[in-house]
N, C-alpha and C positions, 0 to 999 in steps of 0.2 A: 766536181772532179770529172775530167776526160776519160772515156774509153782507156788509153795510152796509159794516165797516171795511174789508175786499175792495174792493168799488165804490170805496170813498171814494179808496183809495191808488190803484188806477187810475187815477181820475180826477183824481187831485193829478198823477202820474208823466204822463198824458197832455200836463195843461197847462205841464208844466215843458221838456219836450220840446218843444213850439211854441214856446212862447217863447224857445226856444234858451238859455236858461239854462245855466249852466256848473256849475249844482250839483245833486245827484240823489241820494236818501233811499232807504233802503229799511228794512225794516220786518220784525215778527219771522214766524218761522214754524214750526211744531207740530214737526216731524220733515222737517229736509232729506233727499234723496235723497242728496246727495251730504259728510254728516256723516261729521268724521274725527276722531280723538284730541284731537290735536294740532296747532298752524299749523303749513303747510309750512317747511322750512329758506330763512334767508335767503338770496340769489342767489350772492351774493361776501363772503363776512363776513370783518371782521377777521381779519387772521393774521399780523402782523408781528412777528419778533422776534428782538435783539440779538445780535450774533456771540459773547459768550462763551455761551452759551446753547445755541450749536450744537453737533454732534458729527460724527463720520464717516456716523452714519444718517442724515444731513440729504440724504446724495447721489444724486442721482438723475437715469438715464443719459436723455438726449432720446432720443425714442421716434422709430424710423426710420432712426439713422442712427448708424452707429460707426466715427467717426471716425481707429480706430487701426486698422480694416480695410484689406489693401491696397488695395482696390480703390476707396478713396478719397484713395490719395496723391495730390500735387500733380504737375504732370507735372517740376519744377526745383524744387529743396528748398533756402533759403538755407541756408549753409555757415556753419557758425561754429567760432573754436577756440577752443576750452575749455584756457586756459594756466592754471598753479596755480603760486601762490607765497607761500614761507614766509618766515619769521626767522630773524636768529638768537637769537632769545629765544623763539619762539612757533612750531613746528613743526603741521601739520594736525592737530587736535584729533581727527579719523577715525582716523591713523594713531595717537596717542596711546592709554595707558591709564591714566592719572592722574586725578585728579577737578581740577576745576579751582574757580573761584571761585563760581561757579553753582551747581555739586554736581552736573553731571553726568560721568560718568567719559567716558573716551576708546572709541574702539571698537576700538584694538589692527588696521587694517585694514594690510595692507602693502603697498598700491597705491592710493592717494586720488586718482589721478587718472583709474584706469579705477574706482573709487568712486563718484566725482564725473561718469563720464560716465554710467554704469548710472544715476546717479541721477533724473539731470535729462532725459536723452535715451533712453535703453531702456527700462530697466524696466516692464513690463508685469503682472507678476503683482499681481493683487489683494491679499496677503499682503506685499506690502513697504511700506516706509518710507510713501511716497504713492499705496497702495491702485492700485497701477499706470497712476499719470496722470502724463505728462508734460509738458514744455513743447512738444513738437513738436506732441503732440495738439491743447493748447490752440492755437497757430496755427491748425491746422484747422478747428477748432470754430469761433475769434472769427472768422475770415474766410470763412468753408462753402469750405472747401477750394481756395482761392487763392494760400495760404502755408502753406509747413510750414516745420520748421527741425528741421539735425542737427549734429553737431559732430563733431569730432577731438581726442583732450583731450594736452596737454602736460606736461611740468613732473612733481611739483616744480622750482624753482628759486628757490634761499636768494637775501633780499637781501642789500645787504651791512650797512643796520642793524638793528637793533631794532623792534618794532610802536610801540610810540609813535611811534616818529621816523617815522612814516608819516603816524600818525593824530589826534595830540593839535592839528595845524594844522588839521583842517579847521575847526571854527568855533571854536578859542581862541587864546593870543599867545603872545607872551614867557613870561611868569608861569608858563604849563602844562607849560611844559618843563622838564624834571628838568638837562636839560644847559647850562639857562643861555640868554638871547637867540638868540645864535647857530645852536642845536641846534635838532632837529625838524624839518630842512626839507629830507627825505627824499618824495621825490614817485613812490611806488610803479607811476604806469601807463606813464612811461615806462621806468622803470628794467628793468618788467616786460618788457617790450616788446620790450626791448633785449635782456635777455639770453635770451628765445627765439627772437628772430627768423632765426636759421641755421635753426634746426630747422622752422619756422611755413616759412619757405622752401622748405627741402627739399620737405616735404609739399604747399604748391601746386604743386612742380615735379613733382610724380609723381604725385597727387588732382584737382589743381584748385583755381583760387582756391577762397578764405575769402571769402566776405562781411562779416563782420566779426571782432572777438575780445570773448570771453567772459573778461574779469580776475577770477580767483578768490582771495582773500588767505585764506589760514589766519586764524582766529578768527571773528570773529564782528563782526556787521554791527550797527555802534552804534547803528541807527536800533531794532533790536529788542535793546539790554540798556539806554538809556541812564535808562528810568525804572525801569526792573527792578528795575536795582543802584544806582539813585541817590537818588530824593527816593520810592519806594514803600518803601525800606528804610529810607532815615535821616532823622531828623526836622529835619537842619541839616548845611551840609557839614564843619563839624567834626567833626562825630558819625561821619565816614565810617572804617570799621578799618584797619587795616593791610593786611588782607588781600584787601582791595581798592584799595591804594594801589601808590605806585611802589615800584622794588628799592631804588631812593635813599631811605635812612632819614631823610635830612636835608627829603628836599620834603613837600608838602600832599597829602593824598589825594585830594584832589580835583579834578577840572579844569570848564572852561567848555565848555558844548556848546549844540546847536543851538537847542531851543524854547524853553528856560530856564535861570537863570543858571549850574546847577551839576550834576555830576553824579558817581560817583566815578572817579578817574584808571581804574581799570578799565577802564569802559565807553568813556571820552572816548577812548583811547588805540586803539580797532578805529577802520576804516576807515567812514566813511558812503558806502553804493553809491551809484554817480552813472552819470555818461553822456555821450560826446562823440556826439555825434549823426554819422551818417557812418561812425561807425569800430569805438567799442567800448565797453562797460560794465565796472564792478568790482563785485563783489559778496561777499559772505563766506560761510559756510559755515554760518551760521544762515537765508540768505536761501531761502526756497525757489520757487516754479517763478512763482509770483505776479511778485515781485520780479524775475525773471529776463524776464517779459513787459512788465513796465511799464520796466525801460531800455530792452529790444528796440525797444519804442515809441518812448523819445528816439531811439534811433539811427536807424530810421525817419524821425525828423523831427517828431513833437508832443512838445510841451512839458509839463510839469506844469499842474496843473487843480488844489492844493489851497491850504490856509491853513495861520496856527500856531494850533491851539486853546490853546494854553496862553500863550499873549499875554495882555498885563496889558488891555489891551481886545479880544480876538479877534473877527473878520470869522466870519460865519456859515459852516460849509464850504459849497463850493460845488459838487460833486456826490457828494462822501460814497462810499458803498458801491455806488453804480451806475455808476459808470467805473474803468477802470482808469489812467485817467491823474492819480485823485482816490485816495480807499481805498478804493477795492478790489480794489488792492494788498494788503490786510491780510486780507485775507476768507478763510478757512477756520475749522475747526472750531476755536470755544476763544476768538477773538476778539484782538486787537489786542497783548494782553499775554501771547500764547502763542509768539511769532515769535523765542525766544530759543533753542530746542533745537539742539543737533544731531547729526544730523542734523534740519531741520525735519520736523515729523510734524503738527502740526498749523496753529495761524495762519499765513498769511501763504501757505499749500500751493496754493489753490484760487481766484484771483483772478477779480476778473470778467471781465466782455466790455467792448468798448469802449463808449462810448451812441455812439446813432446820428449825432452831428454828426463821432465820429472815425471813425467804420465809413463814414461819405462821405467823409471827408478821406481815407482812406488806401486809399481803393476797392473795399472791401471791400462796401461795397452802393452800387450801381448807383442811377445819377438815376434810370431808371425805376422802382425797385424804393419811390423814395416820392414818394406823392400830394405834390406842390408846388401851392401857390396863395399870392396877393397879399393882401397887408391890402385892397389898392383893391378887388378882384375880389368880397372878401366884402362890403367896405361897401357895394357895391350891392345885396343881398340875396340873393348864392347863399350858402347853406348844405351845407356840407363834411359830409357821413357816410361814412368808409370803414371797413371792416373791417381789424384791425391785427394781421401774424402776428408771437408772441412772436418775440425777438430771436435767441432760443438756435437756432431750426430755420432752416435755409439758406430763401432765400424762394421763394416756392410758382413755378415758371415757367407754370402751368398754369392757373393761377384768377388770369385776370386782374384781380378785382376785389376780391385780395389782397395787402396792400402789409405793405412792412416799417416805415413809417411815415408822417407826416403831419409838414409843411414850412412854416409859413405865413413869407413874406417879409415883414418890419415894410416898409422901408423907410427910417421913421427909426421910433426905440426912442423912444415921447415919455415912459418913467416919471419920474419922477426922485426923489430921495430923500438924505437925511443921510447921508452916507459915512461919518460915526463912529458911526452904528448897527448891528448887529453885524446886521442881517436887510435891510442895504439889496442890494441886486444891483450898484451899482455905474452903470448902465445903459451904452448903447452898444452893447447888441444889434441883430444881424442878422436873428433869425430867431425862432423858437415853432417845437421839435420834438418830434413825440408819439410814444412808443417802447412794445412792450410786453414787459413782462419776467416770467420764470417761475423758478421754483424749480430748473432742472433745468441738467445737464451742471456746467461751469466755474462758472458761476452760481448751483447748488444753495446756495451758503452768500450768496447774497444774505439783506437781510431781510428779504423778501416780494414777492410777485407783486402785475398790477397796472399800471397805465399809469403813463407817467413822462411828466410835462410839463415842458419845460425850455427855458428861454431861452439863444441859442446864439448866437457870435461867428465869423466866417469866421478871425481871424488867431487867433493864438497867445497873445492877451495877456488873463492870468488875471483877473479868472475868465473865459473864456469858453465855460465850462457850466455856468450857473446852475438846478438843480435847485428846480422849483416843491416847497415842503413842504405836503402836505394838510392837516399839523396842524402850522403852524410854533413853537406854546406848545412849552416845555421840557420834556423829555422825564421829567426827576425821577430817572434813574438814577445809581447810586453805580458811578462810574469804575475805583477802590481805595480801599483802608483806606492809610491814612497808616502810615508808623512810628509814630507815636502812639494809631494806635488809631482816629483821629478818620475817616470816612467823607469821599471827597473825589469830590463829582458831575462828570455829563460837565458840560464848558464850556457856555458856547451856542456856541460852535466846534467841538465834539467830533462827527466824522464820523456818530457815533451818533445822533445830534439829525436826521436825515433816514431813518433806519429805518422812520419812521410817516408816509412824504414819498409812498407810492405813491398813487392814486387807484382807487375799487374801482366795481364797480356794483350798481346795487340801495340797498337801504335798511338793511342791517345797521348796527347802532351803532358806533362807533366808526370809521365810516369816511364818504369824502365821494364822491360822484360829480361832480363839479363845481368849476370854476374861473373866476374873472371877471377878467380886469385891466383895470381901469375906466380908466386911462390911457390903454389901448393900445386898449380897446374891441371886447375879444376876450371872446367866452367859452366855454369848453370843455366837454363831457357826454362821461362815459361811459355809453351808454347798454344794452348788452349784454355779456358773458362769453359767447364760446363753448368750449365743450370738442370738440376735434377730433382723435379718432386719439391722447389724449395730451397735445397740444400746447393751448393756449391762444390764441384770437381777442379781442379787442375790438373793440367797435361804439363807432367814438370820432366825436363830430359837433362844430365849431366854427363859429361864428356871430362877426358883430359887432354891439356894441351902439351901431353906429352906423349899421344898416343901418334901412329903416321898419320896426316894430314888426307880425306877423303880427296878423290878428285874433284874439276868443276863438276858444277852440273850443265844438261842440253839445256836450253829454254826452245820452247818453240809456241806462234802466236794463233791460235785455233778462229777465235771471231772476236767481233770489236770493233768499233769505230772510236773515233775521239767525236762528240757531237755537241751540239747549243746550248743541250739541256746534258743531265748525267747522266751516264751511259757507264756503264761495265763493259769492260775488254777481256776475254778469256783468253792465259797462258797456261804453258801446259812445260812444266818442272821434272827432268828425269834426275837421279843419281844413275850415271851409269857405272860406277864400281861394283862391287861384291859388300860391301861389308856399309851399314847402318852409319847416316851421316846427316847433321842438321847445315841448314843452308838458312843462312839471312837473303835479300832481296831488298831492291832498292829501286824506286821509281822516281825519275828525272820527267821533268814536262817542260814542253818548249809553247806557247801558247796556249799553255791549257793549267789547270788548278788536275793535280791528281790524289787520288788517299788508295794508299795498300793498308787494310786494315790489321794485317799481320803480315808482319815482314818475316816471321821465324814458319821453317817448314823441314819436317821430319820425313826423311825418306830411307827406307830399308833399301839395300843393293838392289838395283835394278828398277825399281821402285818409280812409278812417273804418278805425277798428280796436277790439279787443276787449281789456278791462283785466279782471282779474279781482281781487279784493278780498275777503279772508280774517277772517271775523270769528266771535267767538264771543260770545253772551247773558252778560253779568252780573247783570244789573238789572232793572226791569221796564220795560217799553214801550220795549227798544234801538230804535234807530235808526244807522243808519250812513252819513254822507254824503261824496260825491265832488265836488270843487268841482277846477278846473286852470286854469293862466291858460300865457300863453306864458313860456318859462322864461329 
């Protein structure tokens, strides 16, 4: 480059600058000082991905804090007892050593119910069943040490019929019963109830109340075999074998169950875990520590948060794998169609945390502990930035100007939408809550880090946590192969379909920083990642776009060249107004490869700051330009 071209591009850069122009060029040069290989790595890049996908390496302890340490038990441990009860057709598959219809054999144990307590509540060692994580743990964890829970186990105790006659009523009729109308209508939680309650007595009378009871039925929990052994095996329910049917040579092998229309008598005939709120859960023996936290929750008092994906028109799920009171219940290693074993060892082992609208419900995070503000309060033009600590670490009491989340009150929800669209919300939300979540603890087997925006409901009436999806298009994954062979995709109900729902920051492909809900006239940035000690921050800011509109901003070009190798260019970003304004940024390259590794920037009134832009020479006479408007 000439003496003259020098001058000239000063003198361009000069007048761009006066003029306050909001766009700024820069130009090539011989040998930067600051030429590197390679562009830097992008800020937050894509990382999301699917529960069968995962494994036991996926787990990873939050850093700070261990939670099965004494010295962070609760000061009062809710009490539970763990009652167990068998058939007389269907003895605890632990104590067995048979193979059964699944193919896996029995484990020959000759005490399933101190089994069954080691399992769920002791065990500790890394080398067992569930890598030494319990349910008590997970209390700890989802609440930072508020709750814990232990139990007392009981039982066996035989009922007096058969497993069907338990389990083929819960979602089928007459027809399913091998005994005819009348039969089947054997109701296992009182009957449970009943016949340990001398004993469940005694033991308050000499421990101490129970909080609640833990119902454990011998077999297996039909919510994880009824696609296993039903429509992934057989191409039609005729097709179902013997060997999966009833003892009665004379009935169908097949019965009616929960999501769809058929499944075999098998499966239909275990028990589906449920939950009297107040009192007590049922669960089987496939269920594992997941399933045991999402009743705990009903009997707490919140309700279910999901849908049926497998409905002839199914509703979008509505927060998928980031609550537990949605699926993520299912979440460990191996993914949704692993929750059949048992003992469980992998799906269904490793559930999440609650999101944050039930971690306020259940008190578990404190009003102070999140930034709240009003739609009204933004539409007169404050603008919201706070810094958001992941979900998984207890919240900081020390750094007040770190929250566990961000609150905004609609007042009224004005979206509205086609209720027979499977992506409508529904509307009649309360609130916009911004959470952030990490790879680590109970939550390692989420499917990715990442801010979670979501619209939220005060009552109990589903959905009320509507999960924003970053990339709400289909996800394109195969669910299972049919019995035919034939490949059969998630739904657009399939919990799965919000795996790529997190928000990231930075400019990495495949991911978005950014949310607008033009109804409600909100819009959201992520504008930073921090890394702290381990743990992970977000810089999340929300605005209305119905507040006045900030002016542009100056740009002006500090140093820089466009060079052979990469080279950084320094600009330098004012708001010049009075009042807090976030500006997106855009770089155009005329011979050159560029990367702005964050296009989002927060500037208070008056406010000037330093962007730096990464480009490399392809062509002759590069040029690299910075143009930003408000975002």
């Amino acid at each position: 480059m000439t003496e003259r071209a020098d001058i000239r591009d000063s003198r361009i850069r000069l007048v761009l600058a006066v003029a306050l122009t909001c766009a700024v060029v820069v130009g090539p040069s011989a040998a930067p000082a600051s030429a590197r290989k390679r562009f830097p790595p992008h800020l937050d890049p894509r990382s999301w991905v699917v529960p069968e996908n995962m494994s036991w390496s996926d787990y990873e302890p939050i850093p700070g804090v261990d939670w099965k340490d004494a010295s962070n038990q609760p000061p009062k441990k809710l009490r539970a007892a763990l009652i167990l009860g068998d058939f007389q057709d269907q003895k605890f598959r632990v104590a067995e050593e048979s193979v059964d219809a699944t193919g896996q054999r029995g484990l020959g144990v000759k005490d399933p119910a101190q089994f069954w307590l080691d399992y769920l509540f002791v065990d500790e060692d890394p080398n067992s069943y569930t890598k030494g994580h319990h349910v008590g743990e997970y209390w700890l964890e989802n609440s930072y040490g508020l709750v814990g829970v232990e139990a007392q186990a009981f039982g066996p105790y035989t009922m007096e019929g058969n497993m069907y006659e338990y389990g083929l009523r819960d979602f089928g009729g007459d027809e399913d019963c091998p005994d005819g109308p009348d039969g089947c209508m054997g109701d296992f939680d009182p009957e449970l109830t009943q016949a340990s309650l001398a004993d469940v007595t005694a033991a308050q009378a000499m421990f101490g109340e129970f909080d609640f009871r833990f119902l454990l039925h011998a077999g297996y929990d039909e919510s994880g075999v009824w696609l296993n052994y039903g429509q992934m095996l057989f191409p039609d329910q005729e097709a179902v074998t013997d060997r999966y049917g009833p003892a009665n040579p004379k009935h169908r092998n097949w019965a009616t169950t929960r999501y769809v229309d058929w499944t075999s008598f098998f499966s239909a005939q275990q028990i589906w875990s449920h939950a009297l709120p107040g009192a007590l859960s049922t669960q089987g023996e496939s269920d594992g520590g997941s399933t045991y936290a999402h009743e705990l929750s009903h009997i707490l008092g919140v309700l279910d948060n999901y849908n049926n994906p497998y409905a002839e028109n199914p509703d979008r799920a509505y927060s998928g794998p980031w609550d537990m009171m949605s699926r993520g219940t299912f979440n460990g290693p191996g993914g949704p169609w692993e929750r059949y074993q048992i003992p469980p060892t992998e799906g269904g082992t490793m559930g999440s945390h609650h999101m944050l609208r039930n971690k306020i419900r259940m008190g578990f995070t404190p009003p102070a502990e999140v930034f709240t503000i009003t739609k009204d309060a933004l539409d007169a033009g404050l603008v919201v930035r706070q810094r958001i600590l992941q979900r998984e670490s207890p919240p900081e009491a020390n750094d007040a100007g770190l929250y566990s989340g961000i609150r905004i009150s609609l007042g009224e929800d004005a979206s509205s939408c086609d209720t027979a669209e499977p992506l409508c919300d529904g509307g009649g939300y309360d609130y916009y809550d911004i959470e952030v979540v990490n790879r680590q603890g109970f939550d390692s087997f989420l499917p990715d880090h990442g801010v979670i925006i979501a619209k939220s409901k005060t009552a109990d009436t589903a959905p009320f946590i509507w999960v924003i999806d970053a990339f709400p298009k289909d996800i394109g994954l195969i669910d299972f192969i049919r019995a035919d062979g034939e490949p059969f995709y998630y739904t657009i109900g399939d919990y799965r379909q919000l795996a790529d729902a997190a928000f990231h920051a930075g400019t990495a492909p495949g991911t978005k920083n950014s949310y607008v809900d033009e109804a409600n006239g909100l819009a959201f940035f992520v504008l930073e990642r921090i890394r702290n000690e381990g743990r992970f921050e977000y810089v999340v800011a929300v605005t209305s776009t119905d507040a006045p509109p900030p002016p542009d901003p100056q740009i002006k070009s500090l140093k820089g060249r466009v060079g052979r190798r990469v080279t950084a260019q320094t600009f330098e970003i004012t708001n010049p107004g009075q009042t807090d304004a976030i500006y997106r940024m855009k770089v155009t390259a005329r011979g050159a490869k560029a990367r702005l590794l964050n296009d989002l920037v927060f500037l208070a009134g008056g406010e000037t700051q330093t962007v730096k832009v990464w480009s490399k020479r392809t062509g002759a006479r590069p040029r690299v330009k910075l143009t930003a408007k408000p975002a």
